[in-house]
C-alpha positions as a printed Julia matrix, in Angstrom:
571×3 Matrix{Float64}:
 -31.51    1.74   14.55
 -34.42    2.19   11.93
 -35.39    5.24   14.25
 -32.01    6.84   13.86
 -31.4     6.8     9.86
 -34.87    8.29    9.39
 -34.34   10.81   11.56
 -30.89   11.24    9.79
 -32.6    11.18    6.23
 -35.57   13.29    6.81
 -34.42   16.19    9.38
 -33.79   18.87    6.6
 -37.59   18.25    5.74
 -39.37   17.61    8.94
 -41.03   21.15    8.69
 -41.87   20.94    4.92
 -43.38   17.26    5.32
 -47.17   17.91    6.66
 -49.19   15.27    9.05
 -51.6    13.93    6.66
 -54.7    12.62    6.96
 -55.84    8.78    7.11
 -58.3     7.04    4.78
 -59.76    4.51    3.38
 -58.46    4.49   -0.17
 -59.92    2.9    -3.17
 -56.99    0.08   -4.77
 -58.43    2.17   -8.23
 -56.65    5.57   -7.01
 -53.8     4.46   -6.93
 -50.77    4.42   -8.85
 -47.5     2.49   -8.22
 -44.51    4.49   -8.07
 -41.89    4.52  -11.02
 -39.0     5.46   -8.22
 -39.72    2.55   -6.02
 -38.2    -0.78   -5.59
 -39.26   -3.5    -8.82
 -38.64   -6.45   -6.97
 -40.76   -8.65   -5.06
 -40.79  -12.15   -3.85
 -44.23  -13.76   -5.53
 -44.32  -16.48   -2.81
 -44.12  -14.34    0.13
 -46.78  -11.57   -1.57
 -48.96  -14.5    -1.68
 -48.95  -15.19    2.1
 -49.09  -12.27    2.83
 -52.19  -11.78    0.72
 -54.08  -14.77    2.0
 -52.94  -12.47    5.57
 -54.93   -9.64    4.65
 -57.79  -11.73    3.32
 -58.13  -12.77    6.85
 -57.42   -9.82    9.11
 -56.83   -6.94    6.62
 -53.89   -4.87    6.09
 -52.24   -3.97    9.79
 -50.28   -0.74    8.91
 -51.09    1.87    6.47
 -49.47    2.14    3.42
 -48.29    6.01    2.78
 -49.62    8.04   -0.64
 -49.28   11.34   -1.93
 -51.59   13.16   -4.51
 -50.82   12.87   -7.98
 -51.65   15.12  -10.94
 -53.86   12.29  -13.39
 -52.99   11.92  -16.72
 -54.73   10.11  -20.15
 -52.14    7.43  -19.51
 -52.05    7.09  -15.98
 -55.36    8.33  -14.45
 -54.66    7.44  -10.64
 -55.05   10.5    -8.25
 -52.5     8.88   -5.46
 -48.98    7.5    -5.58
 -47.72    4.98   -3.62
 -44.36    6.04   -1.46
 -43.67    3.52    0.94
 -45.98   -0.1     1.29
 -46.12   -1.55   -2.41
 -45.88   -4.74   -1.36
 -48.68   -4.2     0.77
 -50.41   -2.66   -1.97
 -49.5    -5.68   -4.4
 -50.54   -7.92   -2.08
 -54.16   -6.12   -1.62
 -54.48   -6.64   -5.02
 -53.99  -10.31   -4.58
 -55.92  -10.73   -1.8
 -59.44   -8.76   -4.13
 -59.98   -6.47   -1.59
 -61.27   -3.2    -2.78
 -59.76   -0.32   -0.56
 -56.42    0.09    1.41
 -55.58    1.93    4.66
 -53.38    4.92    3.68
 -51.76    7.48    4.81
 -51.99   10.91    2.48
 -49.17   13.48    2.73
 -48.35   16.01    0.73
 -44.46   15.44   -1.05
 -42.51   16.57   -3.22
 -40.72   14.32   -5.46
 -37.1    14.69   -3.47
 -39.18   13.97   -0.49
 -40.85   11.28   -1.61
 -37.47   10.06   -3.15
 -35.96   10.09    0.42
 -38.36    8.22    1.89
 -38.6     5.27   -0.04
 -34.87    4.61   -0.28
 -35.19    4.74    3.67
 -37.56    2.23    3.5
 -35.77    0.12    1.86
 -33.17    0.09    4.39
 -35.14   -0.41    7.06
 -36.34   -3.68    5.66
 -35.14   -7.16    6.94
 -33.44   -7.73    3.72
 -32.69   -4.66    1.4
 -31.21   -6.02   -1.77
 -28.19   -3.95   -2.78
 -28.92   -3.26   -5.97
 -32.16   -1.93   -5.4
 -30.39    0.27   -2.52
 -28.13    1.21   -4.94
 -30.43    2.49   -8.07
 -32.19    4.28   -5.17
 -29.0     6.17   -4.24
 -28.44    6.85   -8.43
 -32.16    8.01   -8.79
 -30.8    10.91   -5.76
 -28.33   11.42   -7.72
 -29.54   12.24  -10.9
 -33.33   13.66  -10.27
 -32.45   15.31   -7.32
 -28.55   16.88   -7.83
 -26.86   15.1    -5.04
 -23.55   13.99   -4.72
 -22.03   10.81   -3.34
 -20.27   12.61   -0.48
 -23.47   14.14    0.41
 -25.68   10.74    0.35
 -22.78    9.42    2.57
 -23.14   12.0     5.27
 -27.03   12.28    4.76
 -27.28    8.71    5.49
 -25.05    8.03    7.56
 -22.48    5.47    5.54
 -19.18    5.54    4.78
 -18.01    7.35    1.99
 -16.35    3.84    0.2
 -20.09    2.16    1.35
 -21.78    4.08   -1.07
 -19.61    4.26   -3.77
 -19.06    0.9    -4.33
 -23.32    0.31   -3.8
 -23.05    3.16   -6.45
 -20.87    0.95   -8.72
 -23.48   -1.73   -8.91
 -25.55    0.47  -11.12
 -23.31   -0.14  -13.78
 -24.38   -3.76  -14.08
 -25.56   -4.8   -17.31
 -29.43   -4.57  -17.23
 -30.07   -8.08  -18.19
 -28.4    -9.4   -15.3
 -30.4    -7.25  -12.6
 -32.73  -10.0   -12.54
 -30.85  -12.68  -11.85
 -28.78  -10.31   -8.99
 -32.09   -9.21   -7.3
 -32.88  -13.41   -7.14
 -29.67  -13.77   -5.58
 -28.29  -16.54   -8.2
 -24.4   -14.81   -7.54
 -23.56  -12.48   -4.87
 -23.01   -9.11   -4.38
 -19.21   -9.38   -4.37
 -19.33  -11.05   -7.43
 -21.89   -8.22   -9.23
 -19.01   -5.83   -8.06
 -16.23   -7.6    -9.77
 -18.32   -7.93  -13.07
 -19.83   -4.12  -12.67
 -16.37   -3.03  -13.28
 -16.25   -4.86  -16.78
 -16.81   -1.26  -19.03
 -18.69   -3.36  -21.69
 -22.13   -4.55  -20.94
 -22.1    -7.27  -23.89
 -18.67   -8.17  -22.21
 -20.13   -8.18  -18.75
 -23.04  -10.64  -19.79
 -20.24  -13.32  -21.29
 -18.27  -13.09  -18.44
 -21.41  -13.82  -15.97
 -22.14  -16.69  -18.05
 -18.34  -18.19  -17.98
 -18.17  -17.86  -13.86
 -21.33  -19.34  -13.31
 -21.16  -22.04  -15.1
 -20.27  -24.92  -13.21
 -17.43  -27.31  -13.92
 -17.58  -30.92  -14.37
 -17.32  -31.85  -10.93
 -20.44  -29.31  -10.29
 -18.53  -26.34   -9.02
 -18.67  -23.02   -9.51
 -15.65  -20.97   -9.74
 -14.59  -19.67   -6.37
 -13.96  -15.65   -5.5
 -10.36  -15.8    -6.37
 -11.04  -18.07   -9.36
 -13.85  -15.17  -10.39
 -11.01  -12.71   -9.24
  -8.4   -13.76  -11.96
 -10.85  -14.9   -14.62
 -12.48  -11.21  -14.74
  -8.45   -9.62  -14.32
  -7.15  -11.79  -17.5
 -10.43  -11.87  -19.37
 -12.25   -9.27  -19.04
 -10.73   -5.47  -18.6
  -9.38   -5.41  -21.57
  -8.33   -1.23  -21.97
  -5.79   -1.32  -25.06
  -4.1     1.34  -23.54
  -2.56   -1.16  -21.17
  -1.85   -3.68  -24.11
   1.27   -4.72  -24.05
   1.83   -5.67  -27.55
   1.83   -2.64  -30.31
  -1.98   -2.04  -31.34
  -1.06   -0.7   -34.68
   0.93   -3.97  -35.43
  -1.31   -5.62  -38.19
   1.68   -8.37  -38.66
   1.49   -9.46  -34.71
  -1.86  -11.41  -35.54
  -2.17  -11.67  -39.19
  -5.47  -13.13  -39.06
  -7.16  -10.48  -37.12
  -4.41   -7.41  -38.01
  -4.25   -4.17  -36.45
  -6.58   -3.06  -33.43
  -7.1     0.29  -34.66
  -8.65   -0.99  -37.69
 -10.83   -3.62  -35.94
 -14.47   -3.25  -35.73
 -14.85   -4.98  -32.75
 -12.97   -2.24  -30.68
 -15.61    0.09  -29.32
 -14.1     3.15  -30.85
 -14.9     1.91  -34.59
 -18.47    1.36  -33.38
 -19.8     4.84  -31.87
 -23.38    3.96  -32.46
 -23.14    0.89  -30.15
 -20.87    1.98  -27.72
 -21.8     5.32  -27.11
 -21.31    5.48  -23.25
 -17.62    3.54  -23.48
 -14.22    4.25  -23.96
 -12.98    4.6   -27.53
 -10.04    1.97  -27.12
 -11.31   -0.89  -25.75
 -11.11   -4.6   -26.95
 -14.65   -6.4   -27.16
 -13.03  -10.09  -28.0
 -10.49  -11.24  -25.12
  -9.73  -14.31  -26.85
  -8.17  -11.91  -29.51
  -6.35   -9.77  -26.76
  -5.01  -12.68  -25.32
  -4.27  -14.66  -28.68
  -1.89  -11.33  -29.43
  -0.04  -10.96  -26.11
   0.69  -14.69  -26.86
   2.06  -14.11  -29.72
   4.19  -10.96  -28.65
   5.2   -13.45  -26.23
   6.43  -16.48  -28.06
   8.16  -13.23  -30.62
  10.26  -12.5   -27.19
  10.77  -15.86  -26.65
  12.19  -17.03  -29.86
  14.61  -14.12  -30.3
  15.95  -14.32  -27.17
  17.12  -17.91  -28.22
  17.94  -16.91  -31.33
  20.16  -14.39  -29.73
  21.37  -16.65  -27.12
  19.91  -14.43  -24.35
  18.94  -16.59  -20.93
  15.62  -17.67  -20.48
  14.25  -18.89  -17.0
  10.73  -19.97  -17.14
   8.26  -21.44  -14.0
   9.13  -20.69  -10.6
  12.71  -20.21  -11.22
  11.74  -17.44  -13.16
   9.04  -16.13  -10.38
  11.72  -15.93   -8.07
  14.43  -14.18   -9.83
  11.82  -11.41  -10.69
  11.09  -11.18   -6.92
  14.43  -11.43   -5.4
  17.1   -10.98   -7.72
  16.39   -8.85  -10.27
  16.82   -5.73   -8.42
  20.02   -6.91   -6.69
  21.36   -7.56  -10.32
  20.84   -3.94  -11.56
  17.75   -5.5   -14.0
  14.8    -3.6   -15.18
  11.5    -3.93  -16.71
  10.51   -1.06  -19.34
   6.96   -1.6   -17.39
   8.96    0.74  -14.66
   7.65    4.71  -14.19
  10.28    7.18  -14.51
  10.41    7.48  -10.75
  12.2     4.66  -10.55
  14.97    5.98  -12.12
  17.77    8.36  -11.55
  17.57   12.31  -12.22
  14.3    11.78  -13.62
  12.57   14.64  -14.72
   9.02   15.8   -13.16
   7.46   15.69  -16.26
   8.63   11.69  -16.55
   8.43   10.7   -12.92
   5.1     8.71  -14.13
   5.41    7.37  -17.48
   6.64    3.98  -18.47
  10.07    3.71  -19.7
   8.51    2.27  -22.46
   6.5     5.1   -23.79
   9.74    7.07  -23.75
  12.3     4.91  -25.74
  11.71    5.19  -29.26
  11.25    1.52  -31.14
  14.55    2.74  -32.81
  16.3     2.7   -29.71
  15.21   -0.33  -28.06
  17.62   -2.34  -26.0
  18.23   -5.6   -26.09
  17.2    -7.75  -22.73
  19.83   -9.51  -21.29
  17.26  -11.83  -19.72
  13.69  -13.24  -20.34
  11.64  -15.0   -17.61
   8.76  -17.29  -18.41
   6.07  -17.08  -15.6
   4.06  -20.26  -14.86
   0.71  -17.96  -15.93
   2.52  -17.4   -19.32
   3.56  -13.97  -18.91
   6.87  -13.29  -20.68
   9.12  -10.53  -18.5
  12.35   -9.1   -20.84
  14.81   -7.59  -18.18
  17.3    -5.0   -19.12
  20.19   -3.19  -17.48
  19.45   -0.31  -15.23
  22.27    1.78  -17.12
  21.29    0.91  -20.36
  17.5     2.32  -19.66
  19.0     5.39  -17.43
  21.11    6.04  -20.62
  18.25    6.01  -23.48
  16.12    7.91  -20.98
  19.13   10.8   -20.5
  19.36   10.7   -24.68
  15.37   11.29  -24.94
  15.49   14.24  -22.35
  13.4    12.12  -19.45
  16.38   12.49  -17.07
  19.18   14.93  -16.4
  22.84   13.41  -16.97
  25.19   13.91  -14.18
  26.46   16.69  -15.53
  23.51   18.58  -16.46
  21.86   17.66  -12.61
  25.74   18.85  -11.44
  25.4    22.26  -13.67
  22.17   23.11  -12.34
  22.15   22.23   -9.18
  25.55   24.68   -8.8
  22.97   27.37  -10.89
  20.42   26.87   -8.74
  17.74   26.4   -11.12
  17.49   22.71  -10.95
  13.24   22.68  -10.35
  11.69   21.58   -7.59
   9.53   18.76   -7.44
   5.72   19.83   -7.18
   3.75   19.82   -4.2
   1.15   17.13   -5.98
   4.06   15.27   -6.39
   5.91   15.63   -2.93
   1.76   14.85   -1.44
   1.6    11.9    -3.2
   5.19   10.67   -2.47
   3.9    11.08    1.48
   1.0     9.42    0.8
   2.37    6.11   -0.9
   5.06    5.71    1.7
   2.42    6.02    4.57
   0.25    3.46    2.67
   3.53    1.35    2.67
   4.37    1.98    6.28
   0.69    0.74    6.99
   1.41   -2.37    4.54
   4.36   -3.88    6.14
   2.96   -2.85    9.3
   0.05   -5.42    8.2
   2.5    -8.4     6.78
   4.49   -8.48   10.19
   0.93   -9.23   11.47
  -0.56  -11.27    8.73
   2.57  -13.46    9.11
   2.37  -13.68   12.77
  -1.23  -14.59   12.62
  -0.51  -17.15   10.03
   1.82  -18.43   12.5
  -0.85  -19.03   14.83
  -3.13  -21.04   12.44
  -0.32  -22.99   11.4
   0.68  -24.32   14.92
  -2.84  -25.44   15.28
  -3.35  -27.28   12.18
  -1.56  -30.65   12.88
  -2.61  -34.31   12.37
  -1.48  -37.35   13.5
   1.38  -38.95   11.41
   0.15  -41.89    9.94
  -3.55  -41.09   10.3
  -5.77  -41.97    7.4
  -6.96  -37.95    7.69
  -3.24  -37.08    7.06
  -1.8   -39.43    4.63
  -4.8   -37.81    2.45
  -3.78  -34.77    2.75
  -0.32  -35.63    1.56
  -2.21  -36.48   -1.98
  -3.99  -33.55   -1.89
  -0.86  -31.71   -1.27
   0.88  -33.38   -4.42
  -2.01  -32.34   -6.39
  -1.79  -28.99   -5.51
   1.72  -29.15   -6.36
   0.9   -28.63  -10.21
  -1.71  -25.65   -9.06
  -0.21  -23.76   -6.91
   3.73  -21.95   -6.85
   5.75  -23.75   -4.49
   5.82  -22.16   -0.81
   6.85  -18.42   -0.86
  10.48  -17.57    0.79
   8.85  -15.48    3.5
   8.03  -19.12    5.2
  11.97  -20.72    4.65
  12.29  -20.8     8.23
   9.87  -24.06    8.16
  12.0   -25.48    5.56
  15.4   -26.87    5.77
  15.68  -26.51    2.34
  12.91  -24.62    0.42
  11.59  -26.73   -2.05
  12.15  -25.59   -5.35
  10.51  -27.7    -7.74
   7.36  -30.38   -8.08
   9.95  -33.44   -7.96
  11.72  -31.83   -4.62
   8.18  -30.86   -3.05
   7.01  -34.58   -3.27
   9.95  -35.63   -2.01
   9.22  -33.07    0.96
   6.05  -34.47    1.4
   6.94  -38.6     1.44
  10.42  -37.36    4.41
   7.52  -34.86    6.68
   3.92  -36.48    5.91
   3.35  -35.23    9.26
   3.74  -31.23    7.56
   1.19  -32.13    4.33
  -1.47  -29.82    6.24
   1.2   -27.0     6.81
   2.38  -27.57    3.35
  -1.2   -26.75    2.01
  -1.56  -24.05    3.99
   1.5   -22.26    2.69
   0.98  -22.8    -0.58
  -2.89  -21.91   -0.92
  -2.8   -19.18    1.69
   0.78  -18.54    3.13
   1.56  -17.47   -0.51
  -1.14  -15.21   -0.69
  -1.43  -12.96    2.81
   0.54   -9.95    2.02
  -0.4    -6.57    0.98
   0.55   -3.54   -0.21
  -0.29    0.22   -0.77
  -2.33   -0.52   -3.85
  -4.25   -3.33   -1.99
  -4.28   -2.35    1.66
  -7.58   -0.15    1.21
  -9.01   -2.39   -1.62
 -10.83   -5.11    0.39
 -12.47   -6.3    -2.85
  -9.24   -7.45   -4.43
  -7.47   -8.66   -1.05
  -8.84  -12.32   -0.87
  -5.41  -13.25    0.88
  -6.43  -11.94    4.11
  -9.79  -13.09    3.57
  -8.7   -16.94    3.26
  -6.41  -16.22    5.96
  -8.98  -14.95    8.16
 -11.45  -18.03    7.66
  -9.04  -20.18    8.16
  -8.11  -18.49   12.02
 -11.72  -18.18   12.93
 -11.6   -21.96   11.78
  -9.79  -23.36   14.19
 -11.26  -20.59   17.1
  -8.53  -18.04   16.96
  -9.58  -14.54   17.94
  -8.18  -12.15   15.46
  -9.11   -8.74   16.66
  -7.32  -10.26   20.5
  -4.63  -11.55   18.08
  -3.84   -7.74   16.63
  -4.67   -6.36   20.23
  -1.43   -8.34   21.63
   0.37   -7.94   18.83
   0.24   -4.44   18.58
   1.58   -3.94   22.16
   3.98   -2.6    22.45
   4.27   -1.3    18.9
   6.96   -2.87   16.91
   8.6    -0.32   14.26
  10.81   -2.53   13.19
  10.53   -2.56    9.25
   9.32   -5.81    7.84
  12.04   -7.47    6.05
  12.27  -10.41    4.23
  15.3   -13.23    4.73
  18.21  -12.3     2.97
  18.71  -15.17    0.05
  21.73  -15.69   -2.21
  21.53  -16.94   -5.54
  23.56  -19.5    -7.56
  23.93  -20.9   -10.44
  24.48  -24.97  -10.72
  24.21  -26.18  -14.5
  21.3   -25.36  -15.8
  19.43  -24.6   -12.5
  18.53  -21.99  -10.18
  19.32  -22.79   -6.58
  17.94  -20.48   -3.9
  19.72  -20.92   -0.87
  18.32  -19.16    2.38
  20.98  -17.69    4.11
  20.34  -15.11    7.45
  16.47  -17.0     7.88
  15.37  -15.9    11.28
């Protein structure tokens, strides 16, 4: 394999690379290279120097002539064998075996990020400063680095995106104190200061000794972390919102009011997430109170998650978090802003509903026709009449072709999505038939405690799995209950509220394996119990099933001052 990538990397250069010559090479000529890899494992250069005390150093190390300086007055640099090199030094040997070719820096470049992938085990980051030092001494792009060595085009870019970890965490990545997965998620953090703080929060162990888990990482880095004002959703210019801290504009802790600092970030982005969060709170509990005050409904916990899911639509409700496409006669200039950014504060409906999530989040629903209305009175949409006028005219516009490609696009991606569920589900069907326990065995009756713990972590099971419930339950009091009446199902009810809950996908997710941990607890859990997943999707996908995925038809109702979900139509 080694073979292949160098003959990949190097064939534009074959003829401009010459054959050298081999020496003996004084350790004093030579220089280490500034391009090259900074990482080494001390205990392993130190057995491999006492190696080379004893037989020498087996293969050559490869050097090219340098042009000596006051500072630096080496005549070689090293390309590819530092360690051996380091090691030599160890060892107080004198000279080195070496190979001298004459290279030019891209060439030199070239071949030391090959040999880093050729060794047993490249560290990513290193692989991917390697790739950025290409980049920006050399003029290459990531679509040519892909091609040039052989990688996917996503492989390198997201290697690529590791270069964007804050410097004073390389050290601890290259020692491999947190994974690469997690380096990812925190490389995305635009702040380094920000970055560093969040590092320290996920790695520090809780007081049972744990660490937070990838999901756990996952939503602490989400809420925490990526804090771009411009997705606020409380009023940045509202000084009364938070009177201690006032208006974010004003603050100097948002990067914009700090140039000097922040000269490589965004100009409207929070640096204190306590502060972020502390407002949305408060825009929340603001919602909150005048919607009692006003007598408007609120559902909160998983009464509330479910009416966002299933009923909201059905009702003719709305979020002002919706894009103009979502609307009727929308114009092409609207199709993708919020229906928020084009209602004026003046005009502002009232909800006729709030729902309080279990995470906190605060969701004011309004009626479809009062939004299409304030959107027809700003200009976003065409009324009837005007859409009926122009359409007879002929000079209602067409949408654009970015427009119509992208339209294609997302409903291909959503195609490929509920493609996925129907096999997600199916495969969770499979794992759930084989994890059973004996009734009464101590192994089980433990897992119904676990399983009432979880209860107060977790939502209750999703309606996608009602056909393993005669009645879904719907709160913490009805899923105990559950669990005393079926202790032989504790196992099944763990697995559909940890992972069951969690498997589906969609177009935003579907190509983002980074952010779709569902199918990755999913899949651990089939290759768990010895279930082959690619023979799984084989079978599955013959013949192929076009059937759109649909979920079972519910009806809601109202008794007192619950929701009741009934499942009605459950396959």
């Amino acid at each position: 394999m080694a073979k292949t990538k160098n003959t990949a990397i190097a064939r534009a250069d074959v003829t401009m690379i010459d054959q050298g010559r081999f020496e003996q090479i004084a350790i004093s000529d030579i220089r280490i290279s500034k391009t090259n890899r900074k990482h080494f494992n001390q205990e392993k250069l130190s057995e491999l120097a006492e190696s080379i005390k004893d037989m020498g150093v087996a293969q050559p190390i490869l050097i090219r002539p340098v042009t000596p300086t006051a500072d630096e007055p080496e005549i070689y640099e090293i390309v590819a064998g530092e360690r051996r090199f380091r090691a030599s030094i160890i060892a107080g040997v004198e000279t080195i075996p070496a190979m001298v070719r004459n290279l030019t820096d891209l060439q030199a470049a070239k071949i030391q990020i090959l040999e880093n992938l050729q060794r047993e085990d490249p560290h990513e980051l290193e692989e991917a400063l390697g790739y950025q030092a290409l980049m920006l001494s050399h003029g290459y792009n990531a679509d040519q680095l892909a091609e040039e060595l052989k990688k996917s085009r996503s492989y390198i870019y997201a290697r690529l995106k590791l270069c964007a970890l804050a410097e004073p965490l390389h050290k601890d990545f290259l020692d491999r104190k947190f994974s690469a997965s997690t380096a990812l998620l925190v490389a995305r953090i635009p702040v380094p200061e920000l970055q560093i703080k969040a590092m320290a929060e996920i790695t520090k162990p809780n007081w049972n000794g744990d660490i937070p888990s990838f999901r756990e990482t996952k939503n602490i880095l989400q809420s925490r972390y990526m804090l771009d004002l411009a997705k606020a959703t409380f009023d940045i210019k509202d000084a009364k919102l938070l009177a201690s801290a006032g208006s974010c504009i004003k603050c100097p802790k948002r990067t914009g009011n700090q140039p000097e600092i922040f000269t490589d970030i965004s100009a409207n982005i929070c640096t204190v997430p306590d502060c972020f969060n502390q407002k949305g709170a408060a825009l929340n509990y603001r919602k909150i109170d005048s919607a009692n005050k006003k007598g408007i409904p609120v559902i909160e916990g998983n009464d509330a998650a479910k009416y966002a899911r299933e009923y909201a639509r059905e009702n003719g409700e709305v979020t002002l978090e919706n894009n103009g496409w979502s609307f009727d006669r929308i114009k092409d200039s609207a199709r993708n802003k919020r229906a928020a950014d084009m209602i004026s504060q003046s005009d502002m409906p009232t909800p006729v509903r709030v729902l309080v999530l279990q995470d906190g989040k605060v969701i004011e629903l309004f009626k479809r026709e009062t939004v299409q209305a304030l959107l027809e009175k700003t200009g976003h949409a065409f009324t009837e009449e005007e859409e009926a006028a122009l359409e007879h005219e002929g000079n209602r516009q067409p949408p654009s072709d970015a427009y119509l490609l992208k339209q294609e696009q997302d409903r291909a991606l959503e195609l490929r999505a509920e493609k996925e569920n129907k096999f997600r589900y199916h495969l969770y069907r499979l794992v759930r038939e084989k994890a059973t326990f004996e009734l009464n065995s101590p192994a089980n009756l433990l897992l119904v405690a676990l399983a009432k713990i979880l209860i107060n972590q977790y939502s209750m099971p999703c309606v996608e799995l009602a056909e393993y419930y005669e009645g879904m339950p719907d709160s913490e009091d009805e899923a105990s209950a559950y669990l005393d009446q079926n202790k032989e199902k504790a196992l099944s009810f763990i697995l559909d509220t940890v992972i069951g809950n969690e498997i589906e996908t969609n177009k935003w997710l579907i190509d983002d394996p980074d952010y779709d941990t569902g199918y990755k607890d999913l899949s651990l859990a089939a290759q768990s119990l010895g279930i082959d997943i690619e023979q799984v999707r084989k079978d599955f996908e013959k013949p192929v099933d076009t059937t759109p995925f649909k979920r079972p038809l519910l009806t809601l109702k109202k008794k007192k001052t619950e929701i009741e979900v009934e499942t009605a139509g459950a396959a």
